[in-house]
N, C-alpha and C positions, 0 to 999 in steps of 0.2 A: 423388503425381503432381500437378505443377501445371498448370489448367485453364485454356485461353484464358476472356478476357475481354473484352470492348469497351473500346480504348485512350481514355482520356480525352483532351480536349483540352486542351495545356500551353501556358503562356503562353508567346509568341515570345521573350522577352528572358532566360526562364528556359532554353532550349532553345540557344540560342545561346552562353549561359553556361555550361552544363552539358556542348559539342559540346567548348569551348575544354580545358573541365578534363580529359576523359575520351580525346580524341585516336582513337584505335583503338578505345576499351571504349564508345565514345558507340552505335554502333548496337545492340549488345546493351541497352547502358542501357537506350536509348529501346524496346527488345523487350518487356523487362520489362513495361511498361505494358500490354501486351494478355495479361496473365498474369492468373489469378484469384489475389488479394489471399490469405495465407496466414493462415490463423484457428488461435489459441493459446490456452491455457489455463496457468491455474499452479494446482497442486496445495494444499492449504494443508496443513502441517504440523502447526497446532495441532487439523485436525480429524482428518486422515486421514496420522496420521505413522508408522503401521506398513508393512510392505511386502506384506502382505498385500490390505491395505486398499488401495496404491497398484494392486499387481494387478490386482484389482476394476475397480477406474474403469478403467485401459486397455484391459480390456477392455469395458466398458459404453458406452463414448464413442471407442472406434475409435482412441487415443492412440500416438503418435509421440514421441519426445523430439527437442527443441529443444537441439541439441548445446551451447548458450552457458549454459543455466542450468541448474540440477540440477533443480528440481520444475515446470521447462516446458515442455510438448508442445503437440505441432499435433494437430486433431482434427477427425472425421469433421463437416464442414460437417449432412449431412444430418438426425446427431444430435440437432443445436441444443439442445448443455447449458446456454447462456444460458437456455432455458425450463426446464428440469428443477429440480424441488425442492432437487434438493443445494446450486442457485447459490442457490437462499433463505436455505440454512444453511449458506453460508460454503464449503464444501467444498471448491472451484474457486473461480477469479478470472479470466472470462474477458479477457485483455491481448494486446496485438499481440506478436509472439513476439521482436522486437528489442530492445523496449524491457526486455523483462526482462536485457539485457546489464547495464546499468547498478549495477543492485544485486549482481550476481553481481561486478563489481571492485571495489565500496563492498566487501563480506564482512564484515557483520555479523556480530559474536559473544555469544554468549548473556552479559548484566550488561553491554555497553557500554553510553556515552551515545549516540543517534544522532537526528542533524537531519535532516528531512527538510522544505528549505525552500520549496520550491514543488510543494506534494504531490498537488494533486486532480487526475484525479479519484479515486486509494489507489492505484492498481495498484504502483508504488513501494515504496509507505509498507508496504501488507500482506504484500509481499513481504521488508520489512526484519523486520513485525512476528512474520512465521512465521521469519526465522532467529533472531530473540532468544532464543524458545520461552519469552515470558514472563518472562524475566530481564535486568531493566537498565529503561531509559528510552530513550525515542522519543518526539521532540517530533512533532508533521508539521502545518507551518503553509501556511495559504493563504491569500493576499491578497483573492481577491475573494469577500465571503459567499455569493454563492449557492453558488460551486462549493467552500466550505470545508463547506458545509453537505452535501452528496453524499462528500464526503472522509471526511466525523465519522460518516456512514450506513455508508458499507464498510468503517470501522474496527471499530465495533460487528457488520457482519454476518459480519467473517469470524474473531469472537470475541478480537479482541485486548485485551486487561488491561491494560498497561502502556507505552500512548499517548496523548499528552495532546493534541488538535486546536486550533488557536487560530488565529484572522483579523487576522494582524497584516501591517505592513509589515516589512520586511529591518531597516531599519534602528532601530527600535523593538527585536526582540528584539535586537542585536546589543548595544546596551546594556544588556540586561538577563544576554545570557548572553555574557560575553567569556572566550573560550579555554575553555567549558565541554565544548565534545564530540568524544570521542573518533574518530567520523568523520561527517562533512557532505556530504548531495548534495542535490547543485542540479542539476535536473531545470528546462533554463532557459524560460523561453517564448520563442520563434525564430519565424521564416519560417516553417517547418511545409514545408520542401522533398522531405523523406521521408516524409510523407502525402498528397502529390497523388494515388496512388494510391488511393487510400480515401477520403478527404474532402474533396468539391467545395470547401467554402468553404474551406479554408486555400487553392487552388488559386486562388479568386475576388478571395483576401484579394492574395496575391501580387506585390509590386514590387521592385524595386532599390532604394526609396528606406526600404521595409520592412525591407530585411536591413537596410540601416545601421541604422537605429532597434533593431532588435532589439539590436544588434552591442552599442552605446550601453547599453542597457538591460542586458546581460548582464553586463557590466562593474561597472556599479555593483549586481548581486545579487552577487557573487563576491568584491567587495572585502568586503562583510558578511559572507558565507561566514565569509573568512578570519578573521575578529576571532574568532568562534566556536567557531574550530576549534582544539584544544590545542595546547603545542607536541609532535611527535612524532603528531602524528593525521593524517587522511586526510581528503582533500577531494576528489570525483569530480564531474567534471563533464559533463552530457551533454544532449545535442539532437536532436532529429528532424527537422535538416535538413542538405543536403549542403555548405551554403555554407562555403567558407573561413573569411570574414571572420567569422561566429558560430562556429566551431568553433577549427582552429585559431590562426587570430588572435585570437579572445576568449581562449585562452590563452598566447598570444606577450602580450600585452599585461597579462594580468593577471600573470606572472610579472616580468615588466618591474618594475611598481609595488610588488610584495610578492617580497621577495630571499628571504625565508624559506620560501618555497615552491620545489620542484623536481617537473618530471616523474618519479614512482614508475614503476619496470620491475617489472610484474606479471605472471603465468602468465596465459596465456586469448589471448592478441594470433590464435593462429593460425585458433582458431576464429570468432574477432569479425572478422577481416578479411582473410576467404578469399582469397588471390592478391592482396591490394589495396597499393599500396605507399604508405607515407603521404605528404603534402604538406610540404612547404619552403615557407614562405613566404618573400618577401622578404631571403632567400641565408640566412635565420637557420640557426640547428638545426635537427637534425631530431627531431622529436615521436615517437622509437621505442616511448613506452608509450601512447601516442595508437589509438584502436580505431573504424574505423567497419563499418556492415554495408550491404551494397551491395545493392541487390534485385535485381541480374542474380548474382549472385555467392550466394547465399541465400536462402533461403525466410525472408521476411521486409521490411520497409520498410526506409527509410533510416533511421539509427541513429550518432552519432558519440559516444564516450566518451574521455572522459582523466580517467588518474590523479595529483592530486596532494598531495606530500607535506608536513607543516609538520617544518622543524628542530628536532629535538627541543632546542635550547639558544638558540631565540628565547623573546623576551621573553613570562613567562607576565601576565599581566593580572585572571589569577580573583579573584575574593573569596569572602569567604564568605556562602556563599548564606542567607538569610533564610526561616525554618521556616514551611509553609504553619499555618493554625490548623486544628488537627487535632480532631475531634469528642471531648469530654471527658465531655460529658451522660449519664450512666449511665440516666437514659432513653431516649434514641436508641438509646446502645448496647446496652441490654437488649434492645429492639425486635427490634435486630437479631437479636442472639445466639437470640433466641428463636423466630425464623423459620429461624436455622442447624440449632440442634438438632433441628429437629422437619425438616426437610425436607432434611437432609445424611447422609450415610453418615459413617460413621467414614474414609474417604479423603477425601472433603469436608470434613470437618471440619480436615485436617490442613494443607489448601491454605488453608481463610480460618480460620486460627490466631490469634492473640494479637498478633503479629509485623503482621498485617496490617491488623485492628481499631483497633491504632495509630495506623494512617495512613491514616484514615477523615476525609472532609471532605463537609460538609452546607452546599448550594447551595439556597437556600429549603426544601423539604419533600424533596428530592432527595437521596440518599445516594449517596456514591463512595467507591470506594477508589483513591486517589491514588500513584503512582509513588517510590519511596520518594527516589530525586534528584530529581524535581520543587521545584523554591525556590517561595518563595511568589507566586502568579498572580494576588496584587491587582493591579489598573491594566491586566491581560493580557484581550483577549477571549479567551474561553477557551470552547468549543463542547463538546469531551467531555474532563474531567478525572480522566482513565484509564477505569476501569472505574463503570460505573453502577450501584449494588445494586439500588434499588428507591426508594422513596416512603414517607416515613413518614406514617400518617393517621388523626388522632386514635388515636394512641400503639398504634397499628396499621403493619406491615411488611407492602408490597405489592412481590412481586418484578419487576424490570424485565427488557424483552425483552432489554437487552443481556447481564444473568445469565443467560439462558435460553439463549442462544448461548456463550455461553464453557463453561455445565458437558456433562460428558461423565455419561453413564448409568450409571455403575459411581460417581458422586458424588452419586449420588441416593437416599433413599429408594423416590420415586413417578414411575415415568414409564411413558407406553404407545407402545409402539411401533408402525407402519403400515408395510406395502410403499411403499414410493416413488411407484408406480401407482397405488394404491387409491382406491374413490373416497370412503373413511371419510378419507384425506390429503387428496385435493382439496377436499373438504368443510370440512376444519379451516382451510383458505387461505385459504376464502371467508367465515371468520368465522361458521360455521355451528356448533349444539350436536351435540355425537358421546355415544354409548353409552359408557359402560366396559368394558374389556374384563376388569377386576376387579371384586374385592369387598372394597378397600378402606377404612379410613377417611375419609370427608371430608378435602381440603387440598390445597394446590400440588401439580401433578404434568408433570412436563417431556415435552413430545411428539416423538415423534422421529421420521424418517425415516428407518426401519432404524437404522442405527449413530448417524445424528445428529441433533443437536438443533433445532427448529425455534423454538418457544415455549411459552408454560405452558398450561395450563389448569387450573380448579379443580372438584376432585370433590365432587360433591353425589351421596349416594345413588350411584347405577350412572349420574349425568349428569355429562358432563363439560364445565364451561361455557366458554367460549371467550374467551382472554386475546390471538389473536393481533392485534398492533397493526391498528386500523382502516387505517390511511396504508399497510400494504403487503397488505392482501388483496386476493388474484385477484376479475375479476369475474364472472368463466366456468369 
């Protein structure tokens, strides 16, 4: 049930503009706004991909599904599973419930290549990462450092292996990767017209002279897009605002300029754009695979997606991609191997195999295991280059929080489990030493929250010393 809210105040020229476009749907529009804001969650797959387990959460978190995407529900406000341990281990992704349309018409398939070119702050990206299910590559690049740096954090917390984060410009990778991936979204930066409801400052930000500038800018991420994208691949494109001219005229215009490209007719239009009939501009065509979400029309913001196609018989451009320098040092790799054996199951062992060891790259005292189409990332800033192992130190293997978030407890040796509630859990948050609840040897032992993993810790005796990173422990 959605609950009144105090209608925000919109700006007169946005209201005026929005009266024009909407005719008869304008006063419901404007209803909307005194509605309480609709809060979502996505499921992660790589933690909680049984249906049992999905069970569980909807009932623990008061869950709904979000008819547009398969592991999206709306959830009990009061809950507040943004606080719960599980959003620490990845489990959930708290995201506004529209914006998960976007990746649901991208349809990621486990071993694609997929770009994900203006990614932070992940909700996107993690969502592309949990349908790979770990097979293929995922690039997810973001222009500006700080929020590439919150990007390369939700990539690691919600355990994804094989994504590679980098703080580049559009047009940089665009020369480095031409016609390499199998499908591209651009998740554009806009006006931000479909979060006035939620966020004063895109609301403060807001002009006319803004959409145009965005319009401008959106153009030239789209033409890079396209180099990128193979022939025969997919290119989606989507915004969180209502405007025309960012939506469907940024793709009247980019189809204009790139002949090789066409509007894709995909399944999902009915639920993405409930009773809404799409937009003409300018007498053109009309944009029948074109998808927006209306917040009088849905529990949800504004939300506009299009899908588009590349000819599979345009000009391919690829080359051959250049081998990253793969760890050869049979003392690294000893290091390694020797921290697997002792602290991996026999089903662990079978995921970080031979096959993978191969495609190991060492970033000063830093160990990764790298994406196996990943090309070589000299000259790339490049923030998390896939999966993080650990730290080698003085011919010493220390394992990293991001391995601690990717393995699952049936891949372990040593780990101890806690209620979720406990306050032996809360304690571990806080960076506090915990008892054993074994009798153990000494060594690495994965902590978990019920079924999932949080961080390591190392057993000494019946003490278990506390690994979980400084930068994310509770203070309370």
């Amino acid at each position: 049930m959605i609950k009144e809210a105090e209608r925000p105040e919109l700006p007169e020229a946005f209201l005026t503009k929005m009266r024009g476009l909407l005719g008869q749907e304008y006063e419901l529009f404007l209803e909307s706004y005194g509605r309480e804001k609709a809060q979502g969650l996505r499921i992660n797959p790589l933690k909680a991909g049984d249906e049992e387990a999905v069970r569980r959460l909807e009932a623990r978190f008061g869950l709904r599904p979000v008819p547009w995407a398969r592991e999206g529900y709306y959830f009990d406000k009061s809950l507040r599973p943004g606080k719960h341990v599980f959003h620490d281990g990845g489990v959930f992704y708290i995201q506004e419930p529209s914006a998960m349309a976007a990746v649901e018409l991208l349809d990621p398939r486990p071993g694609e290549r997929i770009l994900d070119l203006c990614a932070a702050p992940g909700g996107k990206t993690t969502q592309i990462g949990g349908r790979l299910m770990g097979k293929g590559f995922l690039l997810s690049n973001e222009y500006h450092p700080a929020r590439a740096k919150i990007l390369s954090q939700n990539v690691e917390r919600m355990g994804i292996a094989n994504a590679v984060v980098t703080n580049q410009e559009a047009g940089a990778l665009a020369q480095r990767f031409p016609c390499f991936f199998d499908k591209v979204l651009v998740d554009a930066p806009c006006s931000g017209e479909g979060m006035f409801r939620k966020d004063p400052e895109a609301r403060a930000q807001w002009s006319l002279e803004n959409v145009d500038m965005c319009a401008a800018r959106q153009g030239e991420i789209l033409s890079k897009a396209a180099a990128m994208t193979r022939p025969g691949g997919r290119l989606v494109y989507s915004t969180c605002t209502f405007s025309p001219e960012e939506n469907e005229g940024s793709v009247h215009s980019f189809l204009r300029q790139n002949p090789e490209f066409s509007v894709e007719r995909v399944e999902g239009g009915r639920a993405l754009s409930p009773g809404r009939p799409q937009w003409i501009l300018g007498g053109g065509e009309e944009l029948s695979s074109t998808f927006r979400i209306w917040p009088h029309m849905a529990e949800g913001e504004g939300h506009f997606v299009a899908v588009l196609k590349k000819d599979p018989d345009a000009l391919d451009l690829s080359f051959r991609k250049n081998v990253p320098s793969y760890v050869r040092d049979r003392q690294v790799r000893g290091s390694w191997r020797k921290f697997a054996e002792e602290a991996f199951t026999k089903k662990g062992l079978e995921i970080f195999d031979q096959d993978m060891e191969d495609h190991m790259v060492l970033f000063g005292e830093q160990l990764y295991w790298i994406p196996k189409d990943m090309p070589d990332y000299q000259g790339l800033r490049v923030l998390r280059a896939g999966l993080r192992l650990g730290s080698l130190k003085k011919n010493r293997f220390e394992p990293s929080h991001s391995l601690a978030l990717y393995l699952k407890k049936d891949q372990v040796n040593r780990w101890e489990a806690r209620e979720a509630r406990s306050p032996e859990l809360e304690a571990y948050l806080r960076g506090e030493t915990l008892k054993s609840e074994s009798r153990r040897d000494g060594g690495w032992v994965l902590m978990l929250a019920e079924d999932y993993s949080l961080g390591w810790a190392k057993q000494v005796g019946e003490t278990l010393k506390n690994h979980y990173p400084k930068g994310l422990r509770r203070l309370c």
